[in-house]
C-alpha positions as CSV (number, residue, x, y, z in Angstrom):
1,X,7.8,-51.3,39.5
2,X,8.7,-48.5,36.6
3,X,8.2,-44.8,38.1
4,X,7.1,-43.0,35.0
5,X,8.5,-39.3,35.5
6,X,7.4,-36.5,34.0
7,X,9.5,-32.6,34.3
8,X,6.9,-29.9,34.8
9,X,9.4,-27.0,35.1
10,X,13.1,-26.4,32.9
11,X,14.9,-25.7,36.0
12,X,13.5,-28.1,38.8
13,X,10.4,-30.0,39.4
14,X,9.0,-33.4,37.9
15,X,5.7,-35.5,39.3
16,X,6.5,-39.1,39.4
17,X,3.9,-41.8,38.7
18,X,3.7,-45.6,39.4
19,X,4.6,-46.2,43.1
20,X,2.6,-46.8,45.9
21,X,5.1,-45.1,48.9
22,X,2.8,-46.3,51.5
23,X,4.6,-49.9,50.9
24,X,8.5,-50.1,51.6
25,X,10.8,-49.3,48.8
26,X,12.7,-52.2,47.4
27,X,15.8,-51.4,46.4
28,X,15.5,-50.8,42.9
29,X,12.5,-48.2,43.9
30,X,14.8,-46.3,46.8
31,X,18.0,-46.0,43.7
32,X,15.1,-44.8,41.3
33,X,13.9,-41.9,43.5
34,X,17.2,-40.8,44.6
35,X,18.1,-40.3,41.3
36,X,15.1,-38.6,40.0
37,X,15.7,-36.3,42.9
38,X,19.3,-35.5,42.0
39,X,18.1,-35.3,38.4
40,X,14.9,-32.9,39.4
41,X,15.3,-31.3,43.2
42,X,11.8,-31.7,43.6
43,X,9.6,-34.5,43.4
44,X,5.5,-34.8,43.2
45,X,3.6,-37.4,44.1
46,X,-0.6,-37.5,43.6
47,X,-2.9,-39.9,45.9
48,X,-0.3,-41.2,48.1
49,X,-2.1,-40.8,51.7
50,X,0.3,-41.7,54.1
51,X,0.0,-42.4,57.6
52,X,2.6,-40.9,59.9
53,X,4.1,-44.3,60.1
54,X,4.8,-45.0,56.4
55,X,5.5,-41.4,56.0
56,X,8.5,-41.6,58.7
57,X,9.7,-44.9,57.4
58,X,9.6,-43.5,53.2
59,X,11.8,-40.3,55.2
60,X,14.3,-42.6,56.7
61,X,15.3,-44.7,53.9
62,X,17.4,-41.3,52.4
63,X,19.0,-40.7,56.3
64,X,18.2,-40.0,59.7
65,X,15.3,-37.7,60.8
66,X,14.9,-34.9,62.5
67,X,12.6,-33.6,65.5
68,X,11.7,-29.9,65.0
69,X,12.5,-27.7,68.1
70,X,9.2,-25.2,67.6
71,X,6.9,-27.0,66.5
72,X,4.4,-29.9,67.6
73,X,4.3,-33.2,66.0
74,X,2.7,-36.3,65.6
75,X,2.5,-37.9,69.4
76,X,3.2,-41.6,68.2
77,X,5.1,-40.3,65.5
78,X,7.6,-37.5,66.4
79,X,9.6,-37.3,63.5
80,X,6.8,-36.5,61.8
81,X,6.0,-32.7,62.2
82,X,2.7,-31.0,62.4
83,X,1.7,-27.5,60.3
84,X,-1.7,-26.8,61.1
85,X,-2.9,-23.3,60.3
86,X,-5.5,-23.7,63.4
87,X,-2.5,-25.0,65.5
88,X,0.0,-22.9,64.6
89,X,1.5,-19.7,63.4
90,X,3.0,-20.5,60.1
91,X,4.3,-17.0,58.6
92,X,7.4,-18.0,58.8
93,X,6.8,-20.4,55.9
94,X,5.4,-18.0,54.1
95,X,8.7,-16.7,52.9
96,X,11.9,-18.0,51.1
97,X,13.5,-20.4,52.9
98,X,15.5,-24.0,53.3
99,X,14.4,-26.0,55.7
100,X,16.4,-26.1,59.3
101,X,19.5,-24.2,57.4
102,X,20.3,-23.0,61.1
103,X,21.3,-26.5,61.7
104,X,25.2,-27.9,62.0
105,X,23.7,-30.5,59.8
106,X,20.9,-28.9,57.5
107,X,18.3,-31.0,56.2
108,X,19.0,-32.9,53.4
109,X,15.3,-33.3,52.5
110,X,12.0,-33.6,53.0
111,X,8.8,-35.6,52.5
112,X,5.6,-33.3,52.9
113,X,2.0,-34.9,52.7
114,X,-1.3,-32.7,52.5
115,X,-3.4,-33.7,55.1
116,X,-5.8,-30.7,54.7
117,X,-5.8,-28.5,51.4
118,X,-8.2,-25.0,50.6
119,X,-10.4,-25.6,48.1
120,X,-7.9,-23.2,46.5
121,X,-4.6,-20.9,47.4
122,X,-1.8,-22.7,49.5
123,X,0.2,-23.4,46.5
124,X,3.8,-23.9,47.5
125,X,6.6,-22.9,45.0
126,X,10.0,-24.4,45.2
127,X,12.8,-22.1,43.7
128,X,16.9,-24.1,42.3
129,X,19.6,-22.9,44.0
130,X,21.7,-24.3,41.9
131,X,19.8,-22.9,38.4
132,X,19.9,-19.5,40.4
133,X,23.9,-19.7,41.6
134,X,24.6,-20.9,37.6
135,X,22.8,-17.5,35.9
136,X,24.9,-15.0,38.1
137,X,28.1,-13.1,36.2
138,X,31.3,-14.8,37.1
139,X,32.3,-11.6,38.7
140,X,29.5,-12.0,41.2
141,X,30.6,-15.9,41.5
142,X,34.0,-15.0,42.5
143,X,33.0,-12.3,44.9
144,X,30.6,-15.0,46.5
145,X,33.0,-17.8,47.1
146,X,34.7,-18.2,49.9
147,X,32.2,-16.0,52.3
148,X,30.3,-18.0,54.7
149,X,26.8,-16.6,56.2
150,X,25.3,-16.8,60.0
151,X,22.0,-18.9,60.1
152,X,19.7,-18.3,62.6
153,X,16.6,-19.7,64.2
154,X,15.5,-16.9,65.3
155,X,14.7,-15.2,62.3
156,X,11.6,-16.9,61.4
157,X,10.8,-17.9,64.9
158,X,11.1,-15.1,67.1
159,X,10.3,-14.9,70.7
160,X,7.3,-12.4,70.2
161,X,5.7,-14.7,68.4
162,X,6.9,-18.2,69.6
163,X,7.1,-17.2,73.3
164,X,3.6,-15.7,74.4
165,X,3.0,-18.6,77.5
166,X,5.2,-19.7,79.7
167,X,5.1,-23.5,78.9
168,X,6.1,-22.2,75.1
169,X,8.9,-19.4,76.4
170,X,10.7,-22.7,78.4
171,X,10.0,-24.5,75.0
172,X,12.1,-21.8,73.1
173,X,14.6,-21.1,75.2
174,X,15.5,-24.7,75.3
175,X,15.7,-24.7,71.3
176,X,17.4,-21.7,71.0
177,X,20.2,-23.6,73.5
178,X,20.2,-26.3,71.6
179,X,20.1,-24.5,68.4
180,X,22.7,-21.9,68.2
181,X,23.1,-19.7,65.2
182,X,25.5,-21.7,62.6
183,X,27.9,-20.6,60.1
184,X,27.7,-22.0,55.9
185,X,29.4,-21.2,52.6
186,X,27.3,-18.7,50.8
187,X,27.6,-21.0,47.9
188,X,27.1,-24.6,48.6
189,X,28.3,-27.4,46.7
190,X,26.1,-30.8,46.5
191,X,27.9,-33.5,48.4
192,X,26.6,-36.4,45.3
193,X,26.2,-34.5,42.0
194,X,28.3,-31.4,42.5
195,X,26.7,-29.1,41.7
196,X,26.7,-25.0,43.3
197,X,24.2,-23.7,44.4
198,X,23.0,-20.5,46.5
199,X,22.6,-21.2,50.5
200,X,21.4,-18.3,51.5
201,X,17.7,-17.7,52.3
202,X,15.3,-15.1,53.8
203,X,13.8,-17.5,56.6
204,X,17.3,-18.2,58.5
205,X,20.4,-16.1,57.1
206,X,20.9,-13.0,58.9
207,X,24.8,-11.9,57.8
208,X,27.4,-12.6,55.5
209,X,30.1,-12.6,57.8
210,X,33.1,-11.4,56.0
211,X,30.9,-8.1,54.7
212,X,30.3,-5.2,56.8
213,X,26.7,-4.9,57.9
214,X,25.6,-2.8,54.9
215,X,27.4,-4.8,52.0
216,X,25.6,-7.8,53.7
217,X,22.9,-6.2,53.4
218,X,23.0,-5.2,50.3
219,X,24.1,-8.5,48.7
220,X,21.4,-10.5,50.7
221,X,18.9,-8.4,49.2
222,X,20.5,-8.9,45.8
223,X,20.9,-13.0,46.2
224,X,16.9,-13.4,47.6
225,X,15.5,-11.1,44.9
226,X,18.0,-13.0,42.1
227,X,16.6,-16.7,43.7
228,X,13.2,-16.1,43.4
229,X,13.3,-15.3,39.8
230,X,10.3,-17.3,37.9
231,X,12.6,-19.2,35.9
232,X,14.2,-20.4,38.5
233,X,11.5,-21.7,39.9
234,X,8.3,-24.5,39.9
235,X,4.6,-24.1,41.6
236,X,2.6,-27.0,42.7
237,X,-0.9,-26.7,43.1
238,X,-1.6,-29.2,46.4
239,X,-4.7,-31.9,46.2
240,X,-5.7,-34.0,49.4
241,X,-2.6,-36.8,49.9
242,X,-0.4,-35.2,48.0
243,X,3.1,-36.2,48.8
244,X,6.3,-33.9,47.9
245,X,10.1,-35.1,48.2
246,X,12.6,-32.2,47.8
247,X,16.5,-31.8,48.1
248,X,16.6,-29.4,50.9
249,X,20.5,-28.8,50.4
250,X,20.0,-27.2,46.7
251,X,16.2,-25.8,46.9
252,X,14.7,-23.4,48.8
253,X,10.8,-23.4,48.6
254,X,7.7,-20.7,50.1
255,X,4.2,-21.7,50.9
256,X,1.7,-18.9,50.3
257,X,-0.5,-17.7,52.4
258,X,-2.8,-16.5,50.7
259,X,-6.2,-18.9,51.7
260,X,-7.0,-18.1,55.2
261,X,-9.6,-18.4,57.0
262,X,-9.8,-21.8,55.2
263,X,-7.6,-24.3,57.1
264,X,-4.7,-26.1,55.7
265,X,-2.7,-29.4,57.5
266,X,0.6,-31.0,56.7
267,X,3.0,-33.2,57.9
268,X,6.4,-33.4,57.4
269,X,8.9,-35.6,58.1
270,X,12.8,-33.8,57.9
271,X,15.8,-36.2,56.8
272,X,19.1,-34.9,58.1
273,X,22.3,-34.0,55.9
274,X,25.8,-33.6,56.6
275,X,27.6,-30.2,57.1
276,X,27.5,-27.3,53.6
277,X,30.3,-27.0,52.0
């Protein structure tokens, strides 16, 4: 099997042809998608409809999978998660962010099929940390390395919104003791091709813990408005059974919200990565 792969963006982004991932990789397939996802961050994949099954098992060829504290998943399936815009309240996606970065362990990817799309709106944009990190002045750079920055879940999952019943405040607090805030180097350097890249985001990072609270401030602002930059960045427009495979540890991606009251359903499956640094 040859995957024909195509870039649709300079810094990040490619759609990959000629691979059916509901069938097991061999192990030429599995080398050829890591790679392209090294070479690209973000991966695209049309008509590919997945059950949760083959979705899980494509997840856990690159590691070990995660279950999501907040929110529901698949019953026979819970690695694979559940973002349904009738089920849940999904601002908190609709923002800059990297997956699970309040983790010991963040994600090292992801593998997200559309279940449910608009008939338009509920693009998701993906945004290189590392093409962001590499177009800051060397001053910046040196100022940046070294600190380290509190994650925090919850940021984008806080208790007024996440705690209304009782069965879902036990459900919280249980997360938030299993999840405490974590500490990671505001610049992050891949574990395979080492590369930097920003890991900092506005879904999870609350402080850069060296700063006082206003220089924090100030340079969060500065690194979130700097990331999103267009150039650093690639938008895919979803179809039904789309499938998207992105490297969690030097991406940060936003779905927009901008289609309501039409519905939209995903599933996700999370693959686990080591600890930033």
């Amino acid at each position: 099997m040859s995957l024909i792969i195509t870039p649709i963006s300079p810094a990040l982004g490619a759609r990959v042809e000629g691979i059916d991932l509901r069938q097991p990789l061999s192990r030429e397939s599995h080398q050829a998608l890591h790679q392209a996802l090294l070479d690209h961050q973000v991966l695209f994949f049309r008509d590919q409809p997945l059950e949760p099954t083959q979705q899980a098992r494509l997840a856990a060829c690159f590691g070990d999978l995660h279950i999501h504290p907040i929110y529901p998943s698949v019953p026979e399936q819970p690695e694979v998660l559940i973002l349904d815009t009738e089920r849940n309240d999904l601002r908190d996606n609709a923002l800059w962010h990297s997956d699970v970065s309040f983790l010991k362990t963040p994600a090292l990817g992801a593998v997200l099929s559309a279940k449910q799309v608009p008939p338009y709106g509920g693009d998701t944009l993906w945004a290189s940390s590392s093409a962001a990190y590499e177009a800051l002045s060397e001053p910046l750079k040196r100022l940046l390395d070294g600190l380290t920055a509190t994650h925090d879940l919850s940021k984008s999952f806080p208790e007024s919104r996440f705690a209304v019943s009782e069965q879902d405040r036990l459900r919280f607090e249980e997360a938030k003791r299993r999840n405490p805030p974590s500490s990671h180097p505001v610049v992050r350097t891949h574990p395979v091709t080492g590369r930097r890249g920003l890991f900092v985001n506005e879904g999870f990072t609350t402080r850069i813990n060296e700063l006082s609270e206003a220089e924090s401030d100030a340079i969060l602002r500065l690194l979130f408005s700097h990331s999103a930059q267009p150039q650093f960045t690639v938008r895919w427009q979803w179809q039904q059974d789309d499938v998207a495979f992105w490297d969690n540890r030097i991406t940060q991606h936003f779905a927009i919200d901008d289609y309501r009251p039409q519905r939209r359903v995903m599933h996700r499956a999370t693959i686990l990565g080591d600890a930033p640094f």
